[in-house]
N, C-alpha and C positions, 0 to 999 in steps of 0.2 A: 791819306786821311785829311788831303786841303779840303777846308770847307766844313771841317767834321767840330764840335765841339766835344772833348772827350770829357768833361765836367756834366753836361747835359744826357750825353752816353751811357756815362757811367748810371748814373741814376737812373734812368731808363731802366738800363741792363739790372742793378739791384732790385727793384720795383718789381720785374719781372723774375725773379731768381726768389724774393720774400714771398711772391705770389704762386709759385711752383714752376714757373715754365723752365725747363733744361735749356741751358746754350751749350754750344760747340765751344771743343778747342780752338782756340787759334793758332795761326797754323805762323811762317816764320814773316810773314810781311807784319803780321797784327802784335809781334815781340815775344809771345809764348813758344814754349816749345810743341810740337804738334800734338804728343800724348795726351793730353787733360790732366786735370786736376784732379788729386785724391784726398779723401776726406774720411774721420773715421764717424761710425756709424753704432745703434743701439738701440734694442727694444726692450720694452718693461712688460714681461708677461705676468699676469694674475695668477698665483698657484693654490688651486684649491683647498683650503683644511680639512687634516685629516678628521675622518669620524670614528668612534669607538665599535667594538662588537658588542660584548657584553658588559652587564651591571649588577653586580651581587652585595648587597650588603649585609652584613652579619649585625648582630647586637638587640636591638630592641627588637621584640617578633610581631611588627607592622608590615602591613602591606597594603596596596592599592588596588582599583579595580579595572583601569584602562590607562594606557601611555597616552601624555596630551604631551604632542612636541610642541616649541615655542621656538623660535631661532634655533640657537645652537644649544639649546639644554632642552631636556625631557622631564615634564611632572606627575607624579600621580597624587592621589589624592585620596586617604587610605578611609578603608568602607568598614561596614560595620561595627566603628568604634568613634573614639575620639577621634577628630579629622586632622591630623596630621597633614602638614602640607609639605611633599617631596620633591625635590629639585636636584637632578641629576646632570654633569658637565656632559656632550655630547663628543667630548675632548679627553685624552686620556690625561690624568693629572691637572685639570686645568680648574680643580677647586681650591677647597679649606684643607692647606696642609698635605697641597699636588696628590689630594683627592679628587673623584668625582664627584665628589657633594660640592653643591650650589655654595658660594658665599653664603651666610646669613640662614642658613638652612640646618643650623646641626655640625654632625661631625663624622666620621667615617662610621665609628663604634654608634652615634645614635644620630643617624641621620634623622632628617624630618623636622620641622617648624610648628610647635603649638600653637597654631594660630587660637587666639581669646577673643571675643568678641562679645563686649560687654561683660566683661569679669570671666567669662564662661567658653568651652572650650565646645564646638557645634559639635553635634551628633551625626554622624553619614548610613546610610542604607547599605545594604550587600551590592546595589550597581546604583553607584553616582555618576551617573553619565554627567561627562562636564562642557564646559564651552572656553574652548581659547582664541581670546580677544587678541590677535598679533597685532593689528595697531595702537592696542591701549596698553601690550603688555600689561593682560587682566586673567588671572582663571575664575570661573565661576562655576559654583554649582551646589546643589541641591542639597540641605539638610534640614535638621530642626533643634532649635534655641531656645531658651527657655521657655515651655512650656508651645512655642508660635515654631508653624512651618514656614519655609522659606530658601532661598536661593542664597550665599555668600558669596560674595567678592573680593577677590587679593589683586592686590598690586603687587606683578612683580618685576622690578627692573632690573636691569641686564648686569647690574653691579650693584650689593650689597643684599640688606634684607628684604621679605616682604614686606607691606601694611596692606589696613584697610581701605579699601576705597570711602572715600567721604562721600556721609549722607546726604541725600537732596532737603533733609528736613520736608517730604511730601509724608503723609501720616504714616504709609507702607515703610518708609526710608526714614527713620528719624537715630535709627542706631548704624553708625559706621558699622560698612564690612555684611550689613546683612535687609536684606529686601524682603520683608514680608506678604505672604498671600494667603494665608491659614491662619485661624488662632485654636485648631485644633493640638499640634503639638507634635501628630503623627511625623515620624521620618518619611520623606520623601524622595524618590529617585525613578528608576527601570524605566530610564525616559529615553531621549537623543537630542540632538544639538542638529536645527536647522540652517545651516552657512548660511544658504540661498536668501530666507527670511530672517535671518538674524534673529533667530529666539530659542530658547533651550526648553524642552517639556520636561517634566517631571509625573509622576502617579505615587496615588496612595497607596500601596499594595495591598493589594483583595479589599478596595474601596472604590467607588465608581466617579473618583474624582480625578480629574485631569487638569494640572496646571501647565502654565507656560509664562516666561519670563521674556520681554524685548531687551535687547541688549544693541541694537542700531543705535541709540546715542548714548556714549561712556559719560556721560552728564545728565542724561535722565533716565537711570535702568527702574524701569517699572512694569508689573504683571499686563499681560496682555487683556486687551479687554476681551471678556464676555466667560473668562473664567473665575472660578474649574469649572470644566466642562461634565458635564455627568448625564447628557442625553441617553448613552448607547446604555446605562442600567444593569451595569454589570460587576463584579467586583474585578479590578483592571491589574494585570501584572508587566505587560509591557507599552510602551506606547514610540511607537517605530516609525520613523519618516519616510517617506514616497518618494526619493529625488525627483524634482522636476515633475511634481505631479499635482501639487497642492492639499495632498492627503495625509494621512496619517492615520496609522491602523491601530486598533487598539483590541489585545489578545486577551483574555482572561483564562481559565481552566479549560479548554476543547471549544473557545467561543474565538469572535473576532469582531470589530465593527469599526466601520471607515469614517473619520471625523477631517468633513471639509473644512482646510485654513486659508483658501485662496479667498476668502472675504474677512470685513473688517473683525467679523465674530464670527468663531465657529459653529459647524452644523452638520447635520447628517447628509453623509455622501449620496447626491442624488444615482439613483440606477441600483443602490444596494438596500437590504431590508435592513432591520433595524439590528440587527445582530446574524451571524451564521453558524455552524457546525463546522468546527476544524479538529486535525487530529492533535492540534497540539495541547501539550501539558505543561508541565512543570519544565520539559527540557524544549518547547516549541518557541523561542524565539525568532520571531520573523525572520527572514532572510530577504531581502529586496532584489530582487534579479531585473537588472537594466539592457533596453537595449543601443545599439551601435551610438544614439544621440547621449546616452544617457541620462533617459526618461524609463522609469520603473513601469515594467509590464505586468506587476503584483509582485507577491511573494511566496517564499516556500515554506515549512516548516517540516522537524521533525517528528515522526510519531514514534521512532524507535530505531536501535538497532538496524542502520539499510533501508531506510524505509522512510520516504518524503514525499510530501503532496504539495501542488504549489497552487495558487489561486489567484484570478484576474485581479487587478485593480479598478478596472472598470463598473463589474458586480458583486465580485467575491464569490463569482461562480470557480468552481474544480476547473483546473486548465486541461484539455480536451489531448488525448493522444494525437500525436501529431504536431500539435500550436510548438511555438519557441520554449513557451514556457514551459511546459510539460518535459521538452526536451532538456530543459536545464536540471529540472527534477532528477531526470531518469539519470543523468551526470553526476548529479551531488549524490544520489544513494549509492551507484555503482563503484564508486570509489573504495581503492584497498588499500591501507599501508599492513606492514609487519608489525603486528603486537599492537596494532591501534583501534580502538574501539570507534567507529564510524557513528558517532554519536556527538549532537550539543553537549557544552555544558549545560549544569541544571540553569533553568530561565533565570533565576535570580543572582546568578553571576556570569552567564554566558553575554558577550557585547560584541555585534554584527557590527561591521564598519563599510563603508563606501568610498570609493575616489573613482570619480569621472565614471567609466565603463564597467567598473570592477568591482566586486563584493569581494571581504575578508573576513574570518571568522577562522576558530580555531573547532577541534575535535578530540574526543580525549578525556573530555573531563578531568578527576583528579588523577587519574592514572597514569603510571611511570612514563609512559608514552605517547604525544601526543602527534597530532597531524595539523599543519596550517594548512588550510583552505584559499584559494581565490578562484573565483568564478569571473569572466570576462564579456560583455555581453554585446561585447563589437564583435569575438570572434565566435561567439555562440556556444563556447568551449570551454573548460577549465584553463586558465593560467598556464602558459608555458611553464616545465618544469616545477608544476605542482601537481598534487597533494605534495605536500613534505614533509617528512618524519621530523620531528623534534623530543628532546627530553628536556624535558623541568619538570623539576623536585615540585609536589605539588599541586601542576597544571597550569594550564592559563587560561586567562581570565578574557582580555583584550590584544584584539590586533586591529592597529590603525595606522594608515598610511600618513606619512609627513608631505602635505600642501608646501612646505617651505620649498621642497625638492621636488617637486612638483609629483608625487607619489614614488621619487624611484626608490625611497627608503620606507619601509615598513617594520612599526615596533609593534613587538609581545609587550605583555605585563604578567609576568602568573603569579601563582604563589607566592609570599616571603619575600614582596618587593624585586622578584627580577624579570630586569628589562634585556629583551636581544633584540637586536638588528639585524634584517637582513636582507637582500635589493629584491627587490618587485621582478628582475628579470631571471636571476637565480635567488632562492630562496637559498641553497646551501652554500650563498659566500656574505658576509658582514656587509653592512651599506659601505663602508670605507676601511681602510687602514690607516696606516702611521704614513704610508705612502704614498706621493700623486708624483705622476709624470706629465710633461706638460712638452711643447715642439714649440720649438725656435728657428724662425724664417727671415732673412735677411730683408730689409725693406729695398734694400736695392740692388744691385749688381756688384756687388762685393767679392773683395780677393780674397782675404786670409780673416780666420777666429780669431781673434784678441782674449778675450776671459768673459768667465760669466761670474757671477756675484750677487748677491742676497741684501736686499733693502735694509737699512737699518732698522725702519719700522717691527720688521719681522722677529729682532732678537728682541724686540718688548717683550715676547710672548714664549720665545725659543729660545735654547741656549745654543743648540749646536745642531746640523740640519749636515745631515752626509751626503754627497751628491755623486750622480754618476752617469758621466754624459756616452750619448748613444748617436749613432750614424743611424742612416734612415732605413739599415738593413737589421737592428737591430744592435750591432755588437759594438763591445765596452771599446769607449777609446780612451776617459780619463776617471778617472773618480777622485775625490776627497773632503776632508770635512770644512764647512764653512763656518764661521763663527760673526761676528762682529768687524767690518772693516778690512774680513780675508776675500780673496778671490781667487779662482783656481784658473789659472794659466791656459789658454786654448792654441799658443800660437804653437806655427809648423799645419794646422787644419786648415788646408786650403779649402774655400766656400764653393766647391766642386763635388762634379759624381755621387755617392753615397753620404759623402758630408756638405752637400748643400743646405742641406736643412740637417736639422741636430734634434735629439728625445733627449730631454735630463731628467730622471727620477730623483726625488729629493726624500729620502727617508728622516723626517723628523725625530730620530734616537735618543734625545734629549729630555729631561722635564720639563713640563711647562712651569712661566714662572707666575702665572695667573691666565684667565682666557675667559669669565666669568661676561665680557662686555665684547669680545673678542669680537671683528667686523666681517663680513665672508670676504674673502681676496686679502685677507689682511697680509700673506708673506705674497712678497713680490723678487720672481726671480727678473736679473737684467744682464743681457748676453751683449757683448759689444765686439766688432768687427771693425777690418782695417783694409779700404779701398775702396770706398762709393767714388762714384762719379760728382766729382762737383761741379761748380758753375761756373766756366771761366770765359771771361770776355771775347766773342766774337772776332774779328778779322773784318768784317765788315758790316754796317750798320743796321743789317737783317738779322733777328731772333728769330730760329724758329724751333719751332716744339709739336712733335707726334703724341699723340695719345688715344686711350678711347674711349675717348669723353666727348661729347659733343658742344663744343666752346665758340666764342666770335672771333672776331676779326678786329683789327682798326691801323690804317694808316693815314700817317700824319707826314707834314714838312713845312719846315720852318725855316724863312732865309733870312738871315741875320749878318749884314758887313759893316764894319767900322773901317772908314781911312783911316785911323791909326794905326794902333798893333794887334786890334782883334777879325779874326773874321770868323763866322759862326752858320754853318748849314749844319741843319738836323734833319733827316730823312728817315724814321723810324718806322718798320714795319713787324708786326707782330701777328703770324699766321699759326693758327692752330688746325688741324684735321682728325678727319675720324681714319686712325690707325693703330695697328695691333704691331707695326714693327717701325723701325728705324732704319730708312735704304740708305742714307751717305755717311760718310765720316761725319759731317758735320752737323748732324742731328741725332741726339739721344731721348730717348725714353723718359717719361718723369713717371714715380710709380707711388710716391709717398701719398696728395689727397687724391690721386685716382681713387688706391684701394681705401684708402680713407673715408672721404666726404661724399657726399650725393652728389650726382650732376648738379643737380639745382645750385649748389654751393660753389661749384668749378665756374659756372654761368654768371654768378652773381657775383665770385671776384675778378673774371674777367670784365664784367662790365666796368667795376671799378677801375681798371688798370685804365680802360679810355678816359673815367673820369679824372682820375690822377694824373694821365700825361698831360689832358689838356689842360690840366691845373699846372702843371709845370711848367707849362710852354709860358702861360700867361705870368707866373711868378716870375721867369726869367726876362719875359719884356715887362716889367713892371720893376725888375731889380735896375735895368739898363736905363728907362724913361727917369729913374730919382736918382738914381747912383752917380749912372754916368750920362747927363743930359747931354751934352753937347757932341759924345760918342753917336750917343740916340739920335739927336738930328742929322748926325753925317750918313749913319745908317740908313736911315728913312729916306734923305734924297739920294744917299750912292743906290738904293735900291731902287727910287724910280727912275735914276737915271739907267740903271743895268736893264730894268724895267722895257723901258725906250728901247735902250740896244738892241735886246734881244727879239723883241716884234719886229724892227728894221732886217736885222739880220741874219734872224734864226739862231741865233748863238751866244752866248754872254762871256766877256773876259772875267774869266775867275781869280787872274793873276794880278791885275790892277790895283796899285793901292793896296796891298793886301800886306800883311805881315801872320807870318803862321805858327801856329806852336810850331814848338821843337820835339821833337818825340820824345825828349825824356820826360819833359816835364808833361806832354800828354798821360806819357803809360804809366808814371808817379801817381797822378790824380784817379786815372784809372784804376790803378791797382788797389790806392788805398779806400776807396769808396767799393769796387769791388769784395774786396775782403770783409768790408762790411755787411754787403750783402747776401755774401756766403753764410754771414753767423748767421744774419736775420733770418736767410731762408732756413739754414739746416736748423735749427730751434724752434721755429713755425714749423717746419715738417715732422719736429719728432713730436711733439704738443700734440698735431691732430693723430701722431702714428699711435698713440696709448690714448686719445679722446676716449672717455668712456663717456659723455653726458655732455649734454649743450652746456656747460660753462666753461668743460675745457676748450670747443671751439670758439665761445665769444672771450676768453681769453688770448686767443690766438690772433683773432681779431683785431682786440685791442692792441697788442705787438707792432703789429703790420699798420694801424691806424700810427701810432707814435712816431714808425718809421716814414710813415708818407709825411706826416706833416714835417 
């Protein structure tokens, strides 16, 4: 190591070790023992919350007309009476009194919130089709208020009670909580909620008026211009959206007529007359059948018992045997469950739903027995694993897919306020349990289990969470319960064969002790392990590092001799390639921002590390030119005198005047700047291994920024 500066080395090698690149063991000339260095290891996995099945409440005999999910709770919003506003935990235990009632909502025996608005408690229709605002934590929807129709608005946030939304003081908005569009009085609903265009319709029933409400800014909710609508001249009982079509059809007794909304005011859909002849009635609520884009091909409705007719969107012509459409028809009538009547509810409580490809709707009517529907128009088909038999007391009302979960969860509402859950891929299992299981993977090449263990964060909400860890074939190797501050023991589980990777199911068995604001990922399970590969100082002044990542290059060297007692050669090279293995002893693997970061980011801190060394090289002749000036001049001419020599003779005395470290006090300095680097790197690798969001990587950043300077 004559020639070598192990002070300038070292920092290198940290620099490099903070930045990801793996170095070799050193072997016995470099003072380590040959094996490597070991290091213990850890990752924080997200485990998902559990979801409830069902929801039954007893006491007041209220109910709603369609489940509107919001985050993690469910609300309806009860029809044909005084509008009660319900808010259900989507959590078991996670309300008022480790009920499912919402905070600020009631109470188990009388759930629901009398929402007053202006002294006075709003009036709801038989279908309040509503709109849930998830960025404003807003529900809206259709009633009528003293004497005036109109649309209501609650705020409701994720902890505590509702309120009204405050009014814009515009003439329509001058009373909190309620938006007027009518000063007729009638109740209003049997409408839908437009995602796409952000606006919710509403109808007069058996009146030929058409409202709609813009709800695109939570700061300025006001009726949409050019309503009500009343061209199509008919008395209106539903009024049903076209996904992805700009239409909306509007049904009355055996009539229908198509009102265009792709312009600033609506109008009659060109290509159709002014009204047509349909079979539907009292129980024809639209059905929307979508295809593989989903863009609506028309719709279908019932005329009876097995028996559906579907019709274009384009004219509101009969869909022709043969077409897709027709085809979806001949599906939705052909359908059989046991003891199920293959019939809508009646039109004024029956509520068709949509997500992406899929149409939902129930069958049944009030009858002991009913059937959920989905229709799928990417595969031309009914829903895997539907029709599905269902009972509620009652019937139901609404089935709508949860956008949160990106449709895999779908809620009923029927009768007497009860809501089920149940997944979009089998209808006949709950969207969740008490139970999630989650796979833990070592970030590196690791020996032995150490423990796994439960976030603190997580008993905010949990008291006690049972655990039970699984090999990759499935079978039990540990189980117990966790709590606050416990951990369950893994060691003896070598990170080998069927326990290289680990399943823990975590049965949350416990009460909640509130969950009302509750975050998703909120319990974080964290598994830790004993024997990564660390970084330890090389043998000789080459780093080098395999990956497969496509990174640079840069070599440097620096010759630095004092006649006194220092002499200083630095010769650093740092090679990275594109590889998937490691051929010598003296190269490993780095795997933390491989699987981490984008190339881009590997790229961009290698670029750094050339800017850094060459910042170091200059920092260290900038320390020597003030520090030690007259060190510095002997330097500068012993070097051009070596200079000299070597052009004369091919060769330069390295031994001359020279005085050398000693190796202890070398691999002293080394070591202790090494171990430095070790922290820096393994704490910068575990940051980006749980990165969920560019601020944990520019935090990481900033680490690596502190330690360079």
């Amino acid at each position: 190591m004559t020639r070598t500066s192990c002070r300038f080395l070292a920092i290198v090698a940290a620099l490099a070790s903070a930045l990801g690149g793996a170095a070799p063991a050193v072997g016995a000339a470099g003072g380590f023992a040959g094996g490597g260095c070991r290091e213990p290891g850890a990752e924080v996995v997200q485990v998902p919350l559990p979801q409830v099945g069902d929801i039954e409440f007893t006491g007041d005999l209220g109910d709603g007309f369609e489940p509107l999910p919001l985050g993690r709770r469910v609300f309806n919003i009860w029809h044909h009476n005084l509008s009660k506003v319900q808010c259900s935990e989507m959590v078991r235990r996670a309300g008022v009194d480790r009920s499912q009632v919402c905070e600020g909502y009631g109470t188990e025996r009388s759930p629901g919130y009398a929402l007053r608005v202006g002294g006075e408690v709003p009036r709801t229709s038989n279908a309040n089709v509503g709109y849930v605002d998830a960025a404003a934590n807003r529900i809206i929807y259709p009633a009528a208020l003293q004497g005036k129709s109109g649309f209501v608005c609650v705020e409701t946030p994720p902890d505590g009670p509702p309120s009204l939304c405050p009014a814009s003081n515009k003439s329509f908005f001058t009373m909190d909580g309620f938006i007027r569009v009518e000063s007729t009085g009638n109740n209003i609903g049997w409408g839908s909620a437009d995602y796409e265009k952000q606006v919710l319709y509403a109808v007069d029933w058996l009146e030929p008026r058409v409202y709609c409400l813009n709800v695109s800014d939570p700061a300025d909710l006001s009726p949409c211009r050019g309503y009500p609508y009343a061209a199509h001249g008919f008395g209106t009982l539903r009024a049903s959206v076209m996904p992805k079509t700009g239409r909306v059809i509007l049904t009355g007794y055996r009539k229908a007529a198509c009102m265009d909304t792709s312009t600033d005011t609506p109008s009659p859909c060109a290509g159709w007359p002014s009204s047509i002849s349909t079979v539907g009635n009292l129980v024809g609520t639209p059905i929307p059948v979508m295809n593989d884009s989903g863009v609506a091909l028309g719709f279908c409705q019932y005329a009876g018992q097995d028996s559906v007719t579907c019709y274009h969107i384009a004219d509101g012509s009969v869909a022709e045997q043969g077409t897709e459409l027709a085809a979806a028809g001949l599906k939705l009538q052909s359908m059989s469950l046991p003891n199920v009547t293959n019939i809508q509810h009646k039109n004024e409580f029956g509520r068709v739903s949509v997500f992406g490809t899929r149409t939902y709707y129930a069958v049944g009517a009030f009858d002991t027995e009913q059937g959920l529907i989905c229709y799928d128009g990417e595969t031309h088909d009914l829903c895997d694993n539907f029709p599905h038999p269902v009972s509620v007391k009652g019937g139901i009302y609404g089935v709508v897919a949860d956008p949160a979960v990106n449709g895999t969860c779908v809620w009923s509402l029927g009768h007497g306020g009860i809501l089920k859950s149940f997944s979009a891929a089998d209808p006949s299992q709950p969207c969740g349990s008490n139970t999630s299981v989650v796979r833990v993977v070592p970030e590196c090449a690791a020996a032995e289990w150490r423990a796994i263990r439960l976030s603190n964060q997580t008993f905010q909400y949990y008291d006690v969470v049972q655990v039970i860890v699984m090999n990759m074939e499935g079978v039990e190797l540990k189980r117990g319960v966790l709590t606050v501050g416990d951990e369950l023991s893994l060691q003896g589980l070598l990170v080998s064969g069927a326990t290289a990777e680990l399943s823990v199911q975590l049965e949350f068995v416990s009460e909640l002790l509130r969950g009302s604001g509750a975050p998703e990922g909120l319990a974080q399970l964290i598994a830790e392990w004993e024997g990564c590969e660390s970084h330890c100082l090389p043998s000789t002044a080459t780093l080098t590092t395999s990956s497969i990542s496509t990174t640079t290059s840069l070599s440097t060297t620096t010759s630095i001799s004092t006649t006194t007692s220092i002499s200083i050669t630095t010769s650093i090279s740092t090679t990275t390639s594109i590889s998937t293995t490691s051929s010598s002893s003296t190269t490993t693997t780095t795997t933390c921002e491989l699987q981490k970061l984008e190339h881009s980011l590997l790229a961009k801190k290698l670029h750094r590390a050339k800017v850094v060394h060459d910042h170091l090289r200059e920092k260290l002749a900038d320390h020597m030119r003030w520090h030690h000036p007259s060190e510095w001049k002997d330097v500068m001419r012993k070097t051009e005198i070596e200079d000299d020599a070597d052009s004369s003779t091919g060769s330069a005395d390295t031994d001359v005047g020279q005085t050398k470290f000693t190796l202890t006090a070398c691999f002293l300095s080394v070591g202790l700047i090494f171990a430095f680097a070790a922290w820096v790197r393994t704490y910068h690798c575990r940051r980006l291994a749980v990165a969920g969001s560019a601020a944990d990587v520019r935090e990481s950043d900033l680490l690596l920024d502190v330690f360079i300077e």
